[in-house]
C-alpha positions in Angstrom: -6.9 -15.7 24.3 -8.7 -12.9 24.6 -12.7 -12.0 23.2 -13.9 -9.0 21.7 -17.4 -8.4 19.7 -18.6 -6.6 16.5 -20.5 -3.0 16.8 -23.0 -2.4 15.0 -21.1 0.0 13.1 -18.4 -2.6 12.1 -15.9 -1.6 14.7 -14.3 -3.9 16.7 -12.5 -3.2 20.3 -8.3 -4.1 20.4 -7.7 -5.4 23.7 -5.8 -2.8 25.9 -2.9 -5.5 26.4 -2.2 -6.1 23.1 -2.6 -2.3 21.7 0.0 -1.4 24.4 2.8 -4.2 23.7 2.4 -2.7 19.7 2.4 0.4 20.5 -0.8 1.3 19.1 -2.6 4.5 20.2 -5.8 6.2 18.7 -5.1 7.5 15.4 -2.9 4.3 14.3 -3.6 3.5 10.5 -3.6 -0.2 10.2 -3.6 -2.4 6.6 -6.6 -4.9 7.0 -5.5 -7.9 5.2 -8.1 -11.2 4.3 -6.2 -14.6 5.3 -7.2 -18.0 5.2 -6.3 -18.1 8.9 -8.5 -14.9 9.4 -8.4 -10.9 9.4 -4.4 -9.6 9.7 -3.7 -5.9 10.9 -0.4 -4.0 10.8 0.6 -0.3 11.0 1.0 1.7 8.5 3.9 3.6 8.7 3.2 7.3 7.9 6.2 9.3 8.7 7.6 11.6 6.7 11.2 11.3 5.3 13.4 14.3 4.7 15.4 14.9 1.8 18.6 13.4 1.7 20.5 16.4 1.8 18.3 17.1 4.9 18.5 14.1 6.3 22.7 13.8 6.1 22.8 17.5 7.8 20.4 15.7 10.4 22.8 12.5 11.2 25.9 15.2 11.3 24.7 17.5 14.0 23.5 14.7 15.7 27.2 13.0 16.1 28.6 16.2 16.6 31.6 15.5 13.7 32.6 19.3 13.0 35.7 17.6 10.2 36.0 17.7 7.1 33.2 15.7 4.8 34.7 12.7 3.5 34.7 10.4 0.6 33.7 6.5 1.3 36.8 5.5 -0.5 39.1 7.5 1.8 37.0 6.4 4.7 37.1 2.9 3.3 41.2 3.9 3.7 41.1 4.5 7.3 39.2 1.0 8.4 41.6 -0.8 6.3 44.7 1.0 8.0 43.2 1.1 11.7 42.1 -2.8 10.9 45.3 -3.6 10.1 47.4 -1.3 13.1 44.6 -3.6 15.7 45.9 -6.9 14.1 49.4 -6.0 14.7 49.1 -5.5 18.4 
């Protein structure tokens, strides 16, 4: 267990050990929560997400696939058939 106080100014001091293993660094939004068991804290998460369209183009040219663009159902297609050529072996 570890003790921190009150400021004056309502702030209150994270303990470098624990702000570390979360990851926490100046700047971090936290949610303040009232419990029963006390006060609760967790990050906010404040990242911005890119359109799909974005996104997709993102997840291609990070695999590197230069094919063609491809349905689920014919993708769905080729797991079934590769699933099944692995079971006959």
């Amino acid at each position: 267990m570890q003790l921190t106080s009150l400021s004056s100014k309502g702030q209150v001091i994270i303990p470098k050990a624990m702000r570390e293993a979360r990851h926490w660094q100046a700047g971090t939004r936290l949610e303040v929560t009232d419990t029963a068991e006390g006060v609760l804290l967790r990050p906010i998460q404040t990242h911005n997400k890119a359109p799909l369209p974005e996104g997709l183009a993102a997840i291609r040219s990070r695999i590197a696939y230069a094919g063609p663009i491809r349905s689920v159902e014919e993708m769905n297609e080729a797991v079934l058939k590769e699933a099944q050529r692995r079971s006959q072996n």
